[in-house]
Backbone as a ProteinNet text record, in pm:
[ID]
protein_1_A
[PRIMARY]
XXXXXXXXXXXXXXXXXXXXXXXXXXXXXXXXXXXXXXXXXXXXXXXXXXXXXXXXXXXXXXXXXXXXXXXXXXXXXXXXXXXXXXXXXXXXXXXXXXXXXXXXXXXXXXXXXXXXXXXXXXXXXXXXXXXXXXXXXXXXXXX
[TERTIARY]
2873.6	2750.3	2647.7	2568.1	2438.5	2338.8	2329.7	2200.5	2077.9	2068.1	1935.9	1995.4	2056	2125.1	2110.8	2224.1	2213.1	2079.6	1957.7	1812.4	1781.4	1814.1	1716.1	1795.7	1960.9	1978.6	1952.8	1890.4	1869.5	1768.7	1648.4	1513.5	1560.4	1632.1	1612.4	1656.2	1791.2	1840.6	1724.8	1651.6	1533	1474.6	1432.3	1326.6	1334.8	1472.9	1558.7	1554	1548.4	1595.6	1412.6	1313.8	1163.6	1142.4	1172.1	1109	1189.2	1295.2	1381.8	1321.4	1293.3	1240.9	1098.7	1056.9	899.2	880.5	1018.5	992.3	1090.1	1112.5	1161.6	1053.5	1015.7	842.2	745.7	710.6	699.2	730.2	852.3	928.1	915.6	900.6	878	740.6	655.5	496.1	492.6	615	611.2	596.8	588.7	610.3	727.4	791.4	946	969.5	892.7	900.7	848.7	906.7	853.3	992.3	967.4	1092.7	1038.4	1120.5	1073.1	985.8	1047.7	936	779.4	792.9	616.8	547.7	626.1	570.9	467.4	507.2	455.6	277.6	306.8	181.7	103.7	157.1	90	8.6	96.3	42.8	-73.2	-98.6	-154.5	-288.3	-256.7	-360.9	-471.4	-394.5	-483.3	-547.3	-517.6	-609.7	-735.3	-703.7	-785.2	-840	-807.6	-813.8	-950.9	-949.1	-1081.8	-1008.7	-898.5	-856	-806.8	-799.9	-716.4	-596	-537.3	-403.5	-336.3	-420.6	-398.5	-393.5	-472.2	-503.2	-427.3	-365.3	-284.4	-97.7	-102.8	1.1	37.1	-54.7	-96.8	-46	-122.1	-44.4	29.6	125.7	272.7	308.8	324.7	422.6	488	415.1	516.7	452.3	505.7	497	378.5	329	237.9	271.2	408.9	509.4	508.5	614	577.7	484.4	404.8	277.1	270.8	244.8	187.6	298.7	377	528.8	534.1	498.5	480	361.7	230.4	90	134.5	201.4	189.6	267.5	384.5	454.7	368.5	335.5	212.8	92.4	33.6	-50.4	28.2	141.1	222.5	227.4	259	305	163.6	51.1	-82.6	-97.3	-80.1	-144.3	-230	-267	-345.9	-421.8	-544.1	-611.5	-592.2	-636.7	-697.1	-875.4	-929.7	-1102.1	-1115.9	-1152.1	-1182.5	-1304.2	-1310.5	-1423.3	-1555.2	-1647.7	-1729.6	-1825.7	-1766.5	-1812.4	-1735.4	-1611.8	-1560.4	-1447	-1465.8	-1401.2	-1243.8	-1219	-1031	-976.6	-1045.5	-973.1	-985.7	-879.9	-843.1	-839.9	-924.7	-889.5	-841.3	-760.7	-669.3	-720.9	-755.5	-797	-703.6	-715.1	-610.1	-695.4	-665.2	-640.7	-646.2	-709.4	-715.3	-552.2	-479.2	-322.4	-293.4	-367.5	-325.8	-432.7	-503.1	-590.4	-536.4	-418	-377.7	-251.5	-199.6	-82.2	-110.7	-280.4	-298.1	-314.1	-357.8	-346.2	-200.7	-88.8	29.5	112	29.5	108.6	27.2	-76.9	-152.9	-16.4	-32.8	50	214.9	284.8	418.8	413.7	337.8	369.2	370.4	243.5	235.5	368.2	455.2	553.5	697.2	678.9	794.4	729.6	622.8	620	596.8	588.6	604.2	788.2	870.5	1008.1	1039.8	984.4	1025.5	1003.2	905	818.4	920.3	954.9	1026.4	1142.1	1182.4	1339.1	1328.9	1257.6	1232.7	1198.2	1020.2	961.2	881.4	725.5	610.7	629	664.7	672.7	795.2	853.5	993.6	915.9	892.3	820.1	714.8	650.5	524.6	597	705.1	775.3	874.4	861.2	947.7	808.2	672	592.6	595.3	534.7	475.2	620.7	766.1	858.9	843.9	799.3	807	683.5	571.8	445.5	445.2	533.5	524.2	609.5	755.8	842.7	755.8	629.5	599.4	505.7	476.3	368.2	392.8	533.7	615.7	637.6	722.3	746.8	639.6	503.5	445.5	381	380.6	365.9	428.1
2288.7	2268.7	2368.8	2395.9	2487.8	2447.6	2556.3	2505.6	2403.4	2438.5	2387.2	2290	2278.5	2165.4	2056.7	2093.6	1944.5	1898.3	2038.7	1960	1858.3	1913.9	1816.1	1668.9	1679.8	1530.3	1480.8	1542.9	1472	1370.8	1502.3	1464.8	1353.3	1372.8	1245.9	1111.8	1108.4	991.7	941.8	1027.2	951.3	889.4	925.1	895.9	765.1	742.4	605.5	537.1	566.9	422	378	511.4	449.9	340.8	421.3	354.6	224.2	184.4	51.6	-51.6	2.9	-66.8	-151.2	-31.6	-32.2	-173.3	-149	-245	-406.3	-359.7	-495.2	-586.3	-493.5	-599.1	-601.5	-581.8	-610.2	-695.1	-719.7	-857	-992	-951.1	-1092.7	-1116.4	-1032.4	-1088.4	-1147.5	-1089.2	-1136.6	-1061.1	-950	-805.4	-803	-839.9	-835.1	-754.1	-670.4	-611.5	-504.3	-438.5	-243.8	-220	-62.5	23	109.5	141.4	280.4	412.8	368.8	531.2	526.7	358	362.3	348.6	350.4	360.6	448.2	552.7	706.2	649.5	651.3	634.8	528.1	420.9	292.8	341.2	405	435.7	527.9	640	760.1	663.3	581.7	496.8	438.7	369.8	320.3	383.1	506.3	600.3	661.7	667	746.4	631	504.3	440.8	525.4	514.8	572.7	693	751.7	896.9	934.5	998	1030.6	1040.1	1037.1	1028.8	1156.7	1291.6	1400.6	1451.5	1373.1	1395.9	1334.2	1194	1133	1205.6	1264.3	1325.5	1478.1	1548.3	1675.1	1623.1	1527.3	1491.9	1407.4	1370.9	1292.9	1412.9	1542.3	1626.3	1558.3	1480.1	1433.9	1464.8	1499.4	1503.1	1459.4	1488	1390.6	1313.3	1321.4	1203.7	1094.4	1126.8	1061.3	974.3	1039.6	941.2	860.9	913.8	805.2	665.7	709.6	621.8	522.1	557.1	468.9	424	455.6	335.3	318	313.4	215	116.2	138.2	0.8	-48.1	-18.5	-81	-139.9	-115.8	-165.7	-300.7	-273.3	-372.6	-503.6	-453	-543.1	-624.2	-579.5	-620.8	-568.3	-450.4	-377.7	-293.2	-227.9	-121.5	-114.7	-119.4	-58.9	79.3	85.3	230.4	238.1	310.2	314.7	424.5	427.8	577.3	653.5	785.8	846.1	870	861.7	814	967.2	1080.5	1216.7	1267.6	1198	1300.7	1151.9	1136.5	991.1	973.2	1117.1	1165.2	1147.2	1151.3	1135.7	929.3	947.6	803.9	775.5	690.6	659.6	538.7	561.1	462.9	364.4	203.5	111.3	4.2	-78.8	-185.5	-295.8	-345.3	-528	-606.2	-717.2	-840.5	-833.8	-834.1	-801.7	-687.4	-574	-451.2	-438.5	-556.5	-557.8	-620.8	-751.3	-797.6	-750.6	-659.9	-550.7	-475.9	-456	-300.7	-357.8	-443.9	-498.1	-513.9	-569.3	-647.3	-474.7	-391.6	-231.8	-227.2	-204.1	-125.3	-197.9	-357.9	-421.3	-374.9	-360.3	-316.3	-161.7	-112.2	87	28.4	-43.8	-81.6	-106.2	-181.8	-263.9	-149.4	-60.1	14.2	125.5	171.9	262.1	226.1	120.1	71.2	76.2	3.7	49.7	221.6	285.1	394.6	457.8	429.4	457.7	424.8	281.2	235.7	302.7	316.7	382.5	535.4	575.8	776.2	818.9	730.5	799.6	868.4	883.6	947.2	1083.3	1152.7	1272.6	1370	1281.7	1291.8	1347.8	1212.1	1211.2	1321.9	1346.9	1466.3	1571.1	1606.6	1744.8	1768.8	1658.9	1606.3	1657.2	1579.8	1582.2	1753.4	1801	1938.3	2047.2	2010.6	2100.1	2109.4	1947	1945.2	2030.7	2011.3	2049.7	2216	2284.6	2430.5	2476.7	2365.5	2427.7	2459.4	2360.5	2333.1	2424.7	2468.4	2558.5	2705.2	2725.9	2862	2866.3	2736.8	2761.3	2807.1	2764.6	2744.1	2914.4	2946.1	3108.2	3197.8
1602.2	1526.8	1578.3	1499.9	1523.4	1622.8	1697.1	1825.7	1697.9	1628.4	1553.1	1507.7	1450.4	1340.5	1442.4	1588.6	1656.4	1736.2	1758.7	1782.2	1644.1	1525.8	1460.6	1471.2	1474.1	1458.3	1574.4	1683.6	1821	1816.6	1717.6	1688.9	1609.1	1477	1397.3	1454.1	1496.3	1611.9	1662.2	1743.2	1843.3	1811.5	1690.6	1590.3	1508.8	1458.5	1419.6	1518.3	1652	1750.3	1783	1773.3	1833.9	1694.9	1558.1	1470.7	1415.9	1486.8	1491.6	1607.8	1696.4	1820.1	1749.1	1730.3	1688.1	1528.8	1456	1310.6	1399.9	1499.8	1572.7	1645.3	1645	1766.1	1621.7	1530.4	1419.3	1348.9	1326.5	1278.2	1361.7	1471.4	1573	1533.3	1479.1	1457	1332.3	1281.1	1104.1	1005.3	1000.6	967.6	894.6	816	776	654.2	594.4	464.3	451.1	614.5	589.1	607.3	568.8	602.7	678	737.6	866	810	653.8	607.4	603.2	604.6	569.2	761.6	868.6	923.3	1005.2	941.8	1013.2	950.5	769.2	726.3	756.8	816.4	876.4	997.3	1063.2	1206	1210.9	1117.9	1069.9	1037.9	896.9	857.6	956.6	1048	1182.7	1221	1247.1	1317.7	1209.4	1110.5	1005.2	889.5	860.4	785.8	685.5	569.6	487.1	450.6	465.8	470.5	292.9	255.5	96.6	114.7	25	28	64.8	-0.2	-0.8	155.9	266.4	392.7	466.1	440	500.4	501.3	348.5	278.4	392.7	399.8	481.3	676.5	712.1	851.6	844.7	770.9	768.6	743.8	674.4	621.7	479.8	417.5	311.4	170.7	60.9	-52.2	-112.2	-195.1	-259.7	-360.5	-413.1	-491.5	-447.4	-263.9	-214.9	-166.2	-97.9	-33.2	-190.7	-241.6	-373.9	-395.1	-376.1	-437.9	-283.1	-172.8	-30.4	-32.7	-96.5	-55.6	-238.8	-304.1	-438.1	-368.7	-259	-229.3	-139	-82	47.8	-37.3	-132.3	-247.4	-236	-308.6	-368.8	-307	-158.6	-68.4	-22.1	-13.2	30	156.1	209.3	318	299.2	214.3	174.1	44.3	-14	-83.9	-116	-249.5	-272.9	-362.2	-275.4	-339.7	-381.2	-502.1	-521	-455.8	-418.6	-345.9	-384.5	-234.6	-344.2	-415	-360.3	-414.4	-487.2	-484.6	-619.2	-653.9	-783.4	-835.6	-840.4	-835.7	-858.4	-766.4	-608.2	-522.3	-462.4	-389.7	-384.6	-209.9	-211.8	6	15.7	147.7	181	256.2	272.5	343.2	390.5	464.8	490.4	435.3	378	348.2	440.3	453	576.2	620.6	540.9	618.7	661.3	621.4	650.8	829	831.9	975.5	1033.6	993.9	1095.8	1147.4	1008	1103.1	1160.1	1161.7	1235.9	1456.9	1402.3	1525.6	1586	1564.9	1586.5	1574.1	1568.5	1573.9	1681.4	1757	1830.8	1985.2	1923.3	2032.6	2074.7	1940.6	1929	1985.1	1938.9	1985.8	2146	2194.2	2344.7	2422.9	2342	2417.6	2388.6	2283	2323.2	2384.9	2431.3	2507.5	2632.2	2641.6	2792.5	2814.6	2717.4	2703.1	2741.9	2659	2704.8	2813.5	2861.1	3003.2	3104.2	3117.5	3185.8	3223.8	3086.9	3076.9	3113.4	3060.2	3044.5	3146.2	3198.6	3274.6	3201.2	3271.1	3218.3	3236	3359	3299.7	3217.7	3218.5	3147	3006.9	2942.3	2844	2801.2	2921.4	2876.3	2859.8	2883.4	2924.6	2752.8	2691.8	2579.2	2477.2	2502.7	2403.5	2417.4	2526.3	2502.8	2461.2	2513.2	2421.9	2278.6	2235.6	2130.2	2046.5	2125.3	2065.1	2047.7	2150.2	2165.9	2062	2032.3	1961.6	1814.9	1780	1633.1	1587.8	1704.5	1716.7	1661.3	1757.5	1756.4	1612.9	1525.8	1378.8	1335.7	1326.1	1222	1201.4	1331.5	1339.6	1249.7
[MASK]
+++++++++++++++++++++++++++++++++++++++++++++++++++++++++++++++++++++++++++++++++++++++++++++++++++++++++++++++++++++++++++++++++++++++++++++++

């Protein structure tokens, strides 16, 4: 296999077991009706809540089909609003819902408990040496 080919399934693997861990301490809160795709934008949301879709779309890396087709199911489900802006009416921002606040909480707790998992297991500077490969490698692409 290709030096690259087997980084990304390393990356993706990793990525399946944080974001399995992560919809597991989730489900113990009661959380039972995400899929791993909406978690990137859940997590993103927290941090930015008020954001457009177009902005949320831009730091996930995902589509704007997408994003639309993941907060229409998150709509759906009752985690998220959409308000339209209030300077320009076309664009649409993303809010959480009294459920979308009490998952935002019961995430701040879950990311806690698997990165204390990973901590445990990895090690902190393990980990930093992981973030910044990763951060340099993304860097180098985008050049």
């Amino acid at each position: 296999m290709a030096l690259i080919a087997s980084i990304g399934s390393l990356l993706k693997i990793s990525y399946r077991y944080y974001s399995q861990a992560l919809l597991a301490q989730l489900q113990i809160k009661g959380f039972n009706d995400l899929r791993p795709s909406f978690l990137e934008i859940l997590i993103c949301l927290s941090e930015r809540e008020g954001a457009s879709l177009k902005e949320v779309g831009e730091i996930c890396h995902l589509k704007k089909q997408t994003m639309t087709s993941h907060i229409n199911e998150l709509v759906k489900r009752g985690y998220v609003k959409k308000i339209k802006g209030e300077k320009d009416r076309r664009e649409q921002r993303i809010f959480f819902t009294e459920l979308g606040e009490n998952f935002r909480m019961s995430l701040k707790e879950a990311i806690s408990l698997v990165e204390k998992t990973y901590l445990d297991k990895i090690g902190e500077i393990e980990l930093l040496k992981i973030q910044n490969h990763l951060a340099d490698h993304i860097k180098k692409i985008k050049e």
